[in-house]
FIKE-690941 format. One record per residue: residue number from 1; residue in three letters; x, y, z of N, C-alpha, C in turn. Coordinates in steps of 0.2 Angstrom, whole numbers, padded with zeros to 4 digits. Example, Ala and Ser with C-alpha at 12.3 -4.5 7.8 and 13.67 -1.06 7.14 Angstrom:
pos: 1, code: ala, n_u: 0066, n_v: -0028, n_w: 0039, ca_u: 0062, ca_v: -0022, ca_w: 0039, c_u: 0066, c_v: -0016, c_w: 0039
pos: 2, code: ser, n_u: 0064, n_v: -0011, n_w: 0035, ca_u: 0068, ca_v: -0005, ca_w: 0036, c_u: 0064, c_v: 0000, c_w: 0039
END
This chain:
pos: 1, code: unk, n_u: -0691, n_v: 0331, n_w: 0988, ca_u: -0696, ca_v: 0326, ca_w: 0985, c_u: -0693, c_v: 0322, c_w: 0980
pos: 2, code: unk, n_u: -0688, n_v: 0324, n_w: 0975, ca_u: -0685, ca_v: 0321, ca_w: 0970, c_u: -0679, c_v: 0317, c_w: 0973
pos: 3, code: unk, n_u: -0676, n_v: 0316, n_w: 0980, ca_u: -0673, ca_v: 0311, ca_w: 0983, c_u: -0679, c_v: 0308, c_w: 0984
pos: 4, code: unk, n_u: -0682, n_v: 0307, n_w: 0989, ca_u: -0687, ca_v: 0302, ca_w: 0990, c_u: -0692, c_v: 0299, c_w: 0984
pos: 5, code: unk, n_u: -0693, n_v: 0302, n_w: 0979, ca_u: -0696, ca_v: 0297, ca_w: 0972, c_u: -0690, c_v: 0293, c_w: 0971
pos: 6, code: unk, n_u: -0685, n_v: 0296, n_w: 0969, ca_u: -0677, ca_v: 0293, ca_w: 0966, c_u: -0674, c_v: 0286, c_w: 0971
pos: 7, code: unk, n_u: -0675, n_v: 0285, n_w: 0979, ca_u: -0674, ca_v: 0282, ca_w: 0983, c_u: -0682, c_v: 0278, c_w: 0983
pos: 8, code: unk, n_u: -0687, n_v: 0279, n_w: 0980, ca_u: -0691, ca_v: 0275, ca_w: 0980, c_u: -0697, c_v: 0274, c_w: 0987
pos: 9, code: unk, n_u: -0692, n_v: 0280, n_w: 0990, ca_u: -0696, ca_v: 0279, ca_w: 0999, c_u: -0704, c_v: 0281, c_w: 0997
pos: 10, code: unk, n_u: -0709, n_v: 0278, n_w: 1003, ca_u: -0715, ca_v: 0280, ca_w: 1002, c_u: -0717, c_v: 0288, c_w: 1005
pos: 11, code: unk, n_u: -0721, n_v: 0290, n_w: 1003, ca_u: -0723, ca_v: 0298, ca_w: 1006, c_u: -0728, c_v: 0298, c_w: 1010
pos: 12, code: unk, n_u: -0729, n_v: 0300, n_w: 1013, ca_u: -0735, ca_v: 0299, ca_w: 1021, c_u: -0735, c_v: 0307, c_w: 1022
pos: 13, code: unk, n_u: -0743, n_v: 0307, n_w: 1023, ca_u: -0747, ca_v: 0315, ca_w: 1023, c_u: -0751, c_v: 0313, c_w: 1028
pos: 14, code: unk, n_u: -0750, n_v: 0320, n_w: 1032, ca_u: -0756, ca_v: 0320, ca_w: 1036, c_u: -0758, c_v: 0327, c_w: 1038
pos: 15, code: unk, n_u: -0763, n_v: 0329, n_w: 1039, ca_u: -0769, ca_v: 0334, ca_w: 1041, c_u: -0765, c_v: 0338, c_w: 1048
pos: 16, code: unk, n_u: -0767, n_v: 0343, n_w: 1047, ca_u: -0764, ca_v: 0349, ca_w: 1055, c_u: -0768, c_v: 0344, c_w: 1058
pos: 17, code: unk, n_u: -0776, n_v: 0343, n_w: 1059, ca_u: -0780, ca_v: 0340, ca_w: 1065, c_u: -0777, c_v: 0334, c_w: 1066
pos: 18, code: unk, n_u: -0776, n_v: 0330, n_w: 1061, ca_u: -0774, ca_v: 0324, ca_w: 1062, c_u: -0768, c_v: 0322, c_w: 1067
pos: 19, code: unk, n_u: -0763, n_v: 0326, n_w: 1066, ca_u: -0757, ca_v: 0327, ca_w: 1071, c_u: -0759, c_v: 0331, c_w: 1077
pos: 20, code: unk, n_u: -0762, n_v: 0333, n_w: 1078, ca_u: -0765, ca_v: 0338, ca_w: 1081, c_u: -0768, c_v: 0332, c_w: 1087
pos: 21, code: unk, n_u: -0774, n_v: 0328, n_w: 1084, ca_u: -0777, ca_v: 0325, ca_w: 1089, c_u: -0773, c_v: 0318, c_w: 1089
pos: 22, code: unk, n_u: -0768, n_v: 0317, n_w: 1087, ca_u: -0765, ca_v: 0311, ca_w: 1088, c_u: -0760, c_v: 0313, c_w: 1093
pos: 23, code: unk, n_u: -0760, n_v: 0318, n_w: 1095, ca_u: -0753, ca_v: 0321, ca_w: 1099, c_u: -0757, c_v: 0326, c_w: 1106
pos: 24, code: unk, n_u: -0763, n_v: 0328, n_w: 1105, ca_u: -0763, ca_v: 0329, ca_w: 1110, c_u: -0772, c_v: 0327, c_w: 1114
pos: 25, code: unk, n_u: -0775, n_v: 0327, n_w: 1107, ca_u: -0781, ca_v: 0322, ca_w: 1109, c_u: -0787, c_v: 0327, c_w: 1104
pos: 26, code: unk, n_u: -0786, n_v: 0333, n_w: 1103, ca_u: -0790, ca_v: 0337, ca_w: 1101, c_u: -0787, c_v: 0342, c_w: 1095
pos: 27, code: unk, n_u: -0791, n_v: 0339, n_w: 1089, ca_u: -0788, ca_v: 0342, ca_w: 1082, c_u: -0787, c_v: 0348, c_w: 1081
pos: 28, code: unk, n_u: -0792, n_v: 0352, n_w: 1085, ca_u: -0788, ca_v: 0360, ca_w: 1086, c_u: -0783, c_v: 0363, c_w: 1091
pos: 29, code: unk, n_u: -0781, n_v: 0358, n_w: 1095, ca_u: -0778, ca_v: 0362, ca_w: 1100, c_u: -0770, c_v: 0368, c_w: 1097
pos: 30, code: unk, n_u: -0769, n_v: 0372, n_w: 1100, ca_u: -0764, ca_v: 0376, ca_w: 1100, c_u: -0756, c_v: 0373, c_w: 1099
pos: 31, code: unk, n_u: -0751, n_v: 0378, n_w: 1098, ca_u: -0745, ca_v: 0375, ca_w: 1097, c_u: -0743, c_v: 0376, c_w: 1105
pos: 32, code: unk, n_u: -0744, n_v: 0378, n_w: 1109, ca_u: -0742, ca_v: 0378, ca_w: 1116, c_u: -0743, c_v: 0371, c_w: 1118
pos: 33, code: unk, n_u: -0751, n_v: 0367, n_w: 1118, ca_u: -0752, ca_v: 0364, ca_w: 1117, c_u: -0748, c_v: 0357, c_w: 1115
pos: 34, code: unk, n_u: -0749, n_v: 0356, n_w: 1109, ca_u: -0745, ca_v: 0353, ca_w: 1107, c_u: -0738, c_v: 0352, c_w: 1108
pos: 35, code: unk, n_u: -0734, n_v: 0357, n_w: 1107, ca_u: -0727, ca_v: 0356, ca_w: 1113, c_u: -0727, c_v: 0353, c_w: 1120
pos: 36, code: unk, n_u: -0731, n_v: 0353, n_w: 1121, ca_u: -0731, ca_v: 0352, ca_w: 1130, c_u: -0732, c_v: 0343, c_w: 1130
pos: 37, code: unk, n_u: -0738, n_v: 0342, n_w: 1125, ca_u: -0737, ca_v: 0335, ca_w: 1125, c_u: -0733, c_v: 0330, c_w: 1122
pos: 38, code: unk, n_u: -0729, n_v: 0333, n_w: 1117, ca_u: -0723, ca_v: 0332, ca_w: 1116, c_u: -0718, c_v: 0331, c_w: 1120
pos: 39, code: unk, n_u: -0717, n_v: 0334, n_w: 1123, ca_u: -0712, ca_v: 0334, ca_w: 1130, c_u: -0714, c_v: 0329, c_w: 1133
pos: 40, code: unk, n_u: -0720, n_v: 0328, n_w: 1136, ca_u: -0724, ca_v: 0322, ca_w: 1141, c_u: -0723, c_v: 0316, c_w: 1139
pos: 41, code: unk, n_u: -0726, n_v: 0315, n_w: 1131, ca_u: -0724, ca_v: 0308, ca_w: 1128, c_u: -0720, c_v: 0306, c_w: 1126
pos: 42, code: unk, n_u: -0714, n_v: 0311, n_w: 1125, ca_u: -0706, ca_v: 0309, ca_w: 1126, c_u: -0702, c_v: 0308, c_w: 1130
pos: 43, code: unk, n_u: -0705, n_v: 0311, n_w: 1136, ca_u: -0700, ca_v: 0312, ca_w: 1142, c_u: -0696, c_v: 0312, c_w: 1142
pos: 44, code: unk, n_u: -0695, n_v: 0320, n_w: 1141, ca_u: -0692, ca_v: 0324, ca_w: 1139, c_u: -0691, c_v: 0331, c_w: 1145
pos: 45, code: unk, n_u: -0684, n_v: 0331, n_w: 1145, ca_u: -0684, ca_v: 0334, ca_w: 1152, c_u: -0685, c_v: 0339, c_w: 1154
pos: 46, code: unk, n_u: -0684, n_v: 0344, n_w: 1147, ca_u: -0685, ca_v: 0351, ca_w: 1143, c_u: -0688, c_v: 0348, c_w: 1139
pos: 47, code: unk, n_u: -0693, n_v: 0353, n_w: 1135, ca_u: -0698, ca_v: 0353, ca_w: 1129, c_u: -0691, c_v: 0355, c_w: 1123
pos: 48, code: unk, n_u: -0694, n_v: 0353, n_w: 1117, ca_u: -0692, ca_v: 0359, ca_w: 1112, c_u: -0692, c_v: 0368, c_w: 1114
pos: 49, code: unk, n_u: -0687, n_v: 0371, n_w: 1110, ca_u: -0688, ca_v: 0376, ca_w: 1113, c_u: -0691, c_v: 0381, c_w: 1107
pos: 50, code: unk, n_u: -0691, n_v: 0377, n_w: 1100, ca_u: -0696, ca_v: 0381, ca_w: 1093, c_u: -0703, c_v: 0378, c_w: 1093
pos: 51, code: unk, n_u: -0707, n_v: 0379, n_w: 1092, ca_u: -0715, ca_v: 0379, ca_w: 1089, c_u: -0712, c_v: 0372, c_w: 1082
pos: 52, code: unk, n_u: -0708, n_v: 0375, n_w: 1077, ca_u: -0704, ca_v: 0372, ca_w: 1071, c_u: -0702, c_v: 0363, c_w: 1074
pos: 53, code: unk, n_u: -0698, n_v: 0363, n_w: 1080, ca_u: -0697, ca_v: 0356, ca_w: 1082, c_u: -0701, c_v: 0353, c_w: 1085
pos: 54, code: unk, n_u: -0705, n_v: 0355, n_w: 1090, ca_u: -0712, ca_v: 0352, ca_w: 1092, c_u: -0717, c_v: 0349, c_w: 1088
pos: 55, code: unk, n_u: -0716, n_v: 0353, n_w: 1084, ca_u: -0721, ca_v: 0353, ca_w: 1076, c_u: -0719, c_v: 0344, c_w: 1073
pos: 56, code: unk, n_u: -0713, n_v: 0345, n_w: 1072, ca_u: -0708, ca_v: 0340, ca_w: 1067, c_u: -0708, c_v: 0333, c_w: 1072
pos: 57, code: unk, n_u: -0708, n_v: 0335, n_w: 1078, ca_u: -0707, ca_v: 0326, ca_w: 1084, c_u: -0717, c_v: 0325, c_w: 1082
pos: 58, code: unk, n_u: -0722, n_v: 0331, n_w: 1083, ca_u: -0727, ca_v: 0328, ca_w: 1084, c_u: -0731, c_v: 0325, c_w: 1075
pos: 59, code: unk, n_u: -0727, n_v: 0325, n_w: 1072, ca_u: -0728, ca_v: 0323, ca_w: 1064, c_u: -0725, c_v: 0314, c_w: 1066
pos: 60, code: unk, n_u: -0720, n_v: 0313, n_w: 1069, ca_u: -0717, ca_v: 0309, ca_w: 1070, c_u: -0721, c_v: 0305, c_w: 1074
pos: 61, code: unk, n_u: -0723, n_v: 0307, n_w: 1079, ca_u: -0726, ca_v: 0303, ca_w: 1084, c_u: -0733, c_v: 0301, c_w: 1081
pos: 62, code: unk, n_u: -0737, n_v: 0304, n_w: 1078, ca_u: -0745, ca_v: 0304, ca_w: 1073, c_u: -0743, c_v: 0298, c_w: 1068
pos: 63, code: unk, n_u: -0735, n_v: 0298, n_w: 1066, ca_u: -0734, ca_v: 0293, ca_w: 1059, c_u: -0734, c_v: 0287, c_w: 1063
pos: 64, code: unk, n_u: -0728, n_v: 0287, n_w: 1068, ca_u: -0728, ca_v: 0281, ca_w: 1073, c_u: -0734, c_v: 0278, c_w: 1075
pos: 65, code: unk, n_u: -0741, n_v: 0282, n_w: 1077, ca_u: -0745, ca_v: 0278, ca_w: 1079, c_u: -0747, c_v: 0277, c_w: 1074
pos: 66, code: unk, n_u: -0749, n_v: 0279, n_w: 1067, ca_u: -0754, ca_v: 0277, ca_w: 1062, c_u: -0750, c_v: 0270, c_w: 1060
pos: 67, code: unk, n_u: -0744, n_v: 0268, n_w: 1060, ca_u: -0740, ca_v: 0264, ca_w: 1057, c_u: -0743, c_v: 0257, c_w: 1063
pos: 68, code: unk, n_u: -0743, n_v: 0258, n_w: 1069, ca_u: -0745, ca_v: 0253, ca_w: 1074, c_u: -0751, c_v: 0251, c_w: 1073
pos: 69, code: unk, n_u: -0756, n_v: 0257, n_w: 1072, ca_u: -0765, ca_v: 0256, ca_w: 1071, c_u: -0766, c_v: 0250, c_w: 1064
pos: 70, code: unk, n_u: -0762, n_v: 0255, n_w: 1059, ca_u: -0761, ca_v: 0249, ca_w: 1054, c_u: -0759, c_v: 0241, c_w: 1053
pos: 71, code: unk, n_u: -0755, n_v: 0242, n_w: 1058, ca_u: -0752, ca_v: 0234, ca_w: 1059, c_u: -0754, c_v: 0230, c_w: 1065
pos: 72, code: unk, n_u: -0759, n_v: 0235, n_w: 1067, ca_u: -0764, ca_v: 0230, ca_w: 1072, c_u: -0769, c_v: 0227, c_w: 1069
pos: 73, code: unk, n_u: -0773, n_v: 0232, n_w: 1065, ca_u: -0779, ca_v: 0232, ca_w: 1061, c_u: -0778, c_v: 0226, c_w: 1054
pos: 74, code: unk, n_u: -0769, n_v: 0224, n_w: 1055, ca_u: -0769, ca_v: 0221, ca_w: 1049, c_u: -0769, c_v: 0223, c_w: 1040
pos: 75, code: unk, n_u: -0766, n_v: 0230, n_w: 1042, ca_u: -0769, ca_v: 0233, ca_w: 1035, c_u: -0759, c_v: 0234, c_w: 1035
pos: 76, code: unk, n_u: -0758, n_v: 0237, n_w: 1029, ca_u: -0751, ca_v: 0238, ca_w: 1024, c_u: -0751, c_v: 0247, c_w: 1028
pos: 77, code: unk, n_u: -0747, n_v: 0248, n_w: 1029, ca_u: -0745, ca_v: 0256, ca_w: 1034, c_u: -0746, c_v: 0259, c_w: 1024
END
């Protein structure tokens, strides 16, 4: 955290459900779950093979969409 204040980058939070329903449709879904639609929407030919990586692509994929929603909506990411 102290690179990223120091490097001035902005910090983006989000909710288990939040990533959760932005990656598989439904806030609570499972991490079996969630890995599986990570694979699918990366196309990916093998899934991740930890809970820990699935996890970390499907943060990424939640921030990529919120960043689009944002810039469709015309708002500041």
């Amino acid at each position: 955290m102290a690179a990223v204040a120091e490097a001035n980058l902005p910090v983006y939070e989000y909710s288990h459900a939040e990533v959760k329903s932005a990656v598989t449709g439904y806030g609570r879904a499972g991490k079996p779950q969630v890995q599986q639609m990570v694979t699918a929407l990366l196309k990916l030919k093998s899934g991740p093979q930890e809970y820990d990586a699935s996890d970390a692509l499907a943060v990424a994929i939640c921030h990529a969409n919120s960043i689009r929603y944002n810039r469709a909506a015309g708002r500041s990411s």
